[in-house]
Legacy VTK file of the C-alpha trace (Angstrom):
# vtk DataFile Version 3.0
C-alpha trace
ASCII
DATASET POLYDATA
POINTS 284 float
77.891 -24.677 -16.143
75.883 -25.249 -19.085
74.918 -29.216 -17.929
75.505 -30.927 -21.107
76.993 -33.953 -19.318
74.513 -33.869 -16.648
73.940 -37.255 -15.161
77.047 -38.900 -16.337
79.637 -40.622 -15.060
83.063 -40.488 -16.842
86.394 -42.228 -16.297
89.838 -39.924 -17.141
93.268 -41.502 -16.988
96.310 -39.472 -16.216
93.985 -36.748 -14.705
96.216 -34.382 -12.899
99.060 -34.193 -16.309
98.377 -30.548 -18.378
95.593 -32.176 -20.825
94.088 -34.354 -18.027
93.750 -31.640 -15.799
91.590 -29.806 -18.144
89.478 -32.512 -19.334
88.713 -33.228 -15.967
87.847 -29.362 -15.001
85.597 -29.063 -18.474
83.366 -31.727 -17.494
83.056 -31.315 -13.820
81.786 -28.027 -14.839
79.204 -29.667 -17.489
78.113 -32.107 -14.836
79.453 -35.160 -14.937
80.455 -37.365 -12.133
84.391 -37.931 -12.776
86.422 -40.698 -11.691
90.190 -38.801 -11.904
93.365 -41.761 -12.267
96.679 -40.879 -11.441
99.885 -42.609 -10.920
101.447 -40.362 -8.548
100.115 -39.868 -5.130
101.357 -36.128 -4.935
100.042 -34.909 -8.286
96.513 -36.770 -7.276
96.333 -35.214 -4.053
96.891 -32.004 -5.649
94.160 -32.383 -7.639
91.917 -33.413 -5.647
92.600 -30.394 -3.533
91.851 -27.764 -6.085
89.199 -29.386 -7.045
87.104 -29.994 -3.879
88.276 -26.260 -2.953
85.912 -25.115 -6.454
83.033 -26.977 -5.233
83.783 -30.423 -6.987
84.377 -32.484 -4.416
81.073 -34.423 -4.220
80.837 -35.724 -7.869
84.431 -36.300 -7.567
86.282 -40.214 -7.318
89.845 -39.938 -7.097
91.893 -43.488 -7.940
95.520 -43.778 -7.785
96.620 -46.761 -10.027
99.098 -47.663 -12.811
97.244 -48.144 -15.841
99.632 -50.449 -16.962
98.831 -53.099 -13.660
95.622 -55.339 -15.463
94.127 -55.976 -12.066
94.678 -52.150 -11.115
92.226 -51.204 -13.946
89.676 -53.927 -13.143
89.166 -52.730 -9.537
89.196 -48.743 -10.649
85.977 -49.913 -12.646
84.683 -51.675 -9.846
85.332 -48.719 -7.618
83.525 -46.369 -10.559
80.597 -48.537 -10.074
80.460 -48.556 -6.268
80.190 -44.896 -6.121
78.191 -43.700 -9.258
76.831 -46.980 -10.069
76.954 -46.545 -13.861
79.890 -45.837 -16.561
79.309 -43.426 -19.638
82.460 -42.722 -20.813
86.132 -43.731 -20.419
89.221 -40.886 -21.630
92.114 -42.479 -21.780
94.813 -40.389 -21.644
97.575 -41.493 -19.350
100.882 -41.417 -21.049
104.519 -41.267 -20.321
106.382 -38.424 -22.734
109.728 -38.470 -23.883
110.631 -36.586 -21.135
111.320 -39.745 -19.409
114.341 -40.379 -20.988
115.857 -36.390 -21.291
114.400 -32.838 -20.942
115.702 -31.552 -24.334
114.534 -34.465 -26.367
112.747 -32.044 -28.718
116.298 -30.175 -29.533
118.421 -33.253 -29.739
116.048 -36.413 -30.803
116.653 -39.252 -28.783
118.669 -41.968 -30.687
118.171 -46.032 -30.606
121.267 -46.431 -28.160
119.900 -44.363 -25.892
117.054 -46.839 -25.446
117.128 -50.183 -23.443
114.260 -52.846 -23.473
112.931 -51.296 -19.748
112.067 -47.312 -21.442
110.482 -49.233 -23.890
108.528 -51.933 -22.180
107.247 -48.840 -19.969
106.147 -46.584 -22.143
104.136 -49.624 -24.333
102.612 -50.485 -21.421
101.240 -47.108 -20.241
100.696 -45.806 -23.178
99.246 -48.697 -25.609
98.740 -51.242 -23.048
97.041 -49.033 -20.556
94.325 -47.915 -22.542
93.507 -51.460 -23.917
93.191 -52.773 -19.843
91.000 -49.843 -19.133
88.305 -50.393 -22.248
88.843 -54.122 -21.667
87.525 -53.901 -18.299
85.107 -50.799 -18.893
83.503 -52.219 -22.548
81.549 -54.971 -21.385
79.828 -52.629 -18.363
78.972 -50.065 -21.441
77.784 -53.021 -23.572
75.150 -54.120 -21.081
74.034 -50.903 -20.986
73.760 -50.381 -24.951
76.038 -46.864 -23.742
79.127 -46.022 -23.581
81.654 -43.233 -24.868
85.224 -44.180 -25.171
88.056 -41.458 -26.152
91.742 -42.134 -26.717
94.033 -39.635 -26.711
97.201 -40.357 -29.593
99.093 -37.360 -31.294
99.444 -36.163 -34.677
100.536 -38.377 -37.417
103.794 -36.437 -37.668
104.760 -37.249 -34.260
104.452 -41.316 -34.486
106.358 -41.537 -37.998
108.947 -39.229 -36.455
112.350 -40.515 -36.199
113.798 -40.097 -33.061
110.545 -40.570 -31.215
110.401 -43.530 -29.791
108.600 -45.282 -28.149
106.186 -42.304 -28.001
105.546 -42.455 -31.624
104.947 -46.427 -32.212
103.339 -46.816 -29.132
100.783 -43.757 -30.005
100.290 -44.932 -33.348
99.215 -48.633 -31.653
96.530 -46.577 -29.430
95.375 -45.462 -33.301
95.171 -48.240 -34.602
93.219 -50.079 -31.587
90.977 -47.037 -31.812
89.515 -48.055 -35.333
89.791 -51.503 -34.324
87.391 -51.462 -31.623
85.148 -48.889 -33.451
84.384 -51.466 -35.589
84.407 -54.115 -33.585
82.157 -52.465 -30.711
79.975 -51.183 -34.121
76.141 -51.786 -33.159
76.307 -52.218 -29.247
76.120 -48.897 -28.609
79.343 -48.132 -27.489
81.935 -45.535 -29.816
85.200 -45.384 -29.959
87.103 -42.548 -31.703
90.268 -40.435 -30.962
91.155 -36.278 -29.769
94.224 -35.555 -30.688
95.373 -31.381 -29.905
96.806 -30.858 -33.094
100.286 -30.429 -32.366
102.570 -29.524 -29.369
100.152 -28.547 -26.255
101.049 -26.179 -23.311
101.757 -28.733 -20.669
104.631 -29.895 -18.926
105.156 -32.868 -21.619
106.744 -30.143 -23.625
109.699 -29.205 -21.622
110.864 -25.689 -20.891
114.007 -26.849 -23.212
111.681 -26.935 -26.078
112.411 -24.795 -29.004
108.934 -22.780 -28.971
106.842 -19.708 -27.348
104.286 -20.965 -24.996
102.132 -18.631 -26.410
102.205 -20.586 -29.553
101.391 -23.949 -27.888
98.157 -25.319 -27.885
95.708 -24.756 -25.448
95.263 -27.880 -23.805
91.259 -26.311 -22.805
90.682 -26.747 -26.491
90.631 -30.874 -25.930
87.170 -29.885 -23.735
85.087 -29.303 -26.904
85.296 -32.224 -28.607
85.481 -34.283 -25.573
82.679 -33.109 -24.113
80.683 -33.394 -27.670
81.577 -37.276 -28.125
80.224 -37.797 -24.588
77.453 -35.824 -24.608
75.452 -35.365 -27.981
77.296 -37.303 -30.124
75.465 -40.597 -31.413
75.959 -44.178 -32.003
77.092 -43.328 -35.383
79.669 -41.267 -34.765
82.739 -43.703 -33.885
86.145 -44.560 -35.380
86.890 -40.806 -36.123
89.508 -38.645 -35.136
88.688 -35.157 -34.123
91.402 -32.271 -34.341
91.033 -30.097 -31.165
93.350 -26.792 -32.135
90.939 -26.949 -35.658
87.337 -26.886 -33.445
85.416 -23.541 -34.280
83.800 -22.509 -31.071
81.743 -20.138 -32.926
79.671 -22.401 -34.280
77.126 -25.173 -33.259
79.288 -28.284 -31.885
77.789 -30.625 -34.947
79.049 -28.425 -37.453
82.532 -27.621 -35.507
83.538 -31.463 -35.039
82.824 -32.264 -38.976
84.992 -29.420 -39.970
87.854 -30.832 -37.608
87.268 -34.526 -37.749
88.342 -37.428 -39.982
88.763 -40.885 -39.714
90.837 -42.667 -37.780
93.833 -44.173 -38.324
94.455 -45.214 -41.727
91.600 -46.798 -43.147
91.992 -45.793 -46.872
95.528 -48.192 -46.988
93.536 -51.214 -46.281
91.509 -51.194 -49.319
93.107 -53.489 -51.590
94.959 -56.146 -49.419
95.915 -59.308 -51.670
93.602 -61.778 -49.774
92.422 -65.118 -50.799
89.046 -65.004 -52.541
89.306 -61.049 -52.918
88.779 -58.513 -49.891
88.436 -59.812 -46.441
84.960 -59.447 -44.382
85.070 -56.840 -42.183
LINES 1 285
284 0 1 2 3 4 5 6 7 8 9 10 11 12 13 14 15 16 17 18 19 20 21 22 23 24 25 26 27 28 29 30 31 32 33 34 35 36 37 38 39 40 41 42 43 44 45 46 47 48 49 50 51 52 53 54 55 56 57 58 59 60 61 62 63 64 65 66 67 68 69 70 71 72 73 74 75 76 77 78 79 80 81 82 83 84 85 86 87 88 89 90 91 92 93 94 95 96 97 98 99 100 101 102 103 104 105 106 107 108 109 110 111 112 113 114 115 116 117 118 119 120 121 122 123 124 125 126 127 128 129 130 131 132 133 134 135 136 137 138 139 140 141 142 143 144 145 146 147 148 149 150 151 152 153 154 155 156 157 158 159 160 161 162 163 164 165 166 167 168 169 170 171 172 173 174 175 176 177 178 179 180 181 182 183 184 185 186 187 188 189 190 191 192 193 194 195 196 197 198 199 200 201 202 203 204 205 206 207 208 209 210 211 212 213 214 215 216 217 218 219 220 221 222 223 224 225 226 227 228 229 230 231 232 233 234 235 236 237 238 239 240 241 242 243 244 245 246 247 248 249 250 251 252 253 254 255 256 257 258 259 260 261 262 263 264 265 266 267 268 269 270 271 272 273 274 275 276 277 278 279 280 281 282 283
């Protein structure tokens, strides 16, 4: 453990899912006290047990809630605050795949008729929705403090123009959007906001074992550590409302130089340049 995130205290949603899992491991083992959400009570308890069995168990706060239930994310920040007593960062990553609706949706794209106004509602609300209740709740804690390190995890641009996506795509393209949204609108108080995205199709169980690929060509999901643990550690006030690439970060050089070589802005900021507004461009 090298102790880069020594002293904080970081929030991860959807913990115990292939990416979670990792993020949480990485910065357990840089220091940070981790408050791990799940859903499911099985996966959680999992979790938790690997983790206390490597020594973890003390800087460790598990919280089972639906990040799509408003209240639910209120009290996990509460709870955050009860047992570290500050808030550094918030990851969130929770999301349902489109796994939810068939297995060998990356074969055989799932079609509009396949969809009803429940899959979609869902997977809005975890994975749009549930991010914007937990930096609702967790902002205005990191705003007293003039700190705080927010991360959302979206997908590549590929994936949310895809047809046959949905609601994955749209809803992960919203969680873009928001991300450069509050970046600017957080701009100043000390708190960033900016996106990790792997790349491209990750080794975890959101791509199914139907999937048309080699595991060995999937993305190491303990590539999402570096930049993670870069935004929440040494990166500065400045550095918000970009998107890093994880697959593209060079560990063989020094983290500063490795996240501008893989980083960008996010979402699409170079389309709203000329909008046809009254009196000429609008004030940001």
């Amino acid at each position: 453990m090298s102790g880069r995130l020594e002293g904080k205290v970081i929030i991860i949603t959807g913990a115990a899912g292939g990416i979670g899992r990792a993020l949480v491991n990485a910065l357990l083992e840089e220091g940070a006290s981790v408050t791990a959400t799940e859903k499911s009570e099985v996966t959680l308890a999992q979790l938790i047990g690997e983790l206390e069995q490597a020594g973890h168990g003390a800087r460790l706060l598990p919280s089972k809630i639906d990040v799509s239930d408003y209240g639910a994310c209120q009290s996990c920040i509460e709870d955050t605050l009860t047992a570290f007593g500050r808030i550094d960062g918030l990851i969130n990553n929770a999301a349902l795949g489109m796994g939810m609706i068939r297995s060998d949706h990356m074969t055989h794209l799932v079609r509009i008729e396949e969809l009803d106004g429940a899959i979609w509602n869902k997977m809005i609300s975890v994975n749009l929705s549930g991010a914007w209740n937990m930096t609702r709740h967790a902002f205005p804690i990191m705003r007293t403090r003039g700190f705080g390190r927010i991360i959302n995890v979206t997908t590549s641009f590929f994936t949310m123009l895809r047809g046959g996506f949905h609601p994955y795509g749209p809803a992960k393209a919203g969680l873009e959007a928001m991300s450069l949204g509050h970046a600017r609108e957080f701009s100043g108080t000390g708190v960033t906001v900016n996106v990790v995205v792997p790349g491209g199709p990750a080794d975890t169980p959101m791509v199914p074992k139907e999937a048309p690929y080699a595991r060995r060509d999937l993305i190491d999901p303990t590539m999402m550590a570096h930049p993670v643990i870069w935004l929440c550690g040494e990166a500065d006030d400045t550095t918000t409302g970009q998107r890093y690439v994880a697959a593209n970060w060079n560990v063989d050089v020094p983290p500063a130089q490795a996240a501008r070589a893989c980083g960008a802005p996010a979402a699409w900021p170079e389309l709203a340049q000329n909008p046809v507004w009254p009196g000429g461009k609008p004030k940001d």
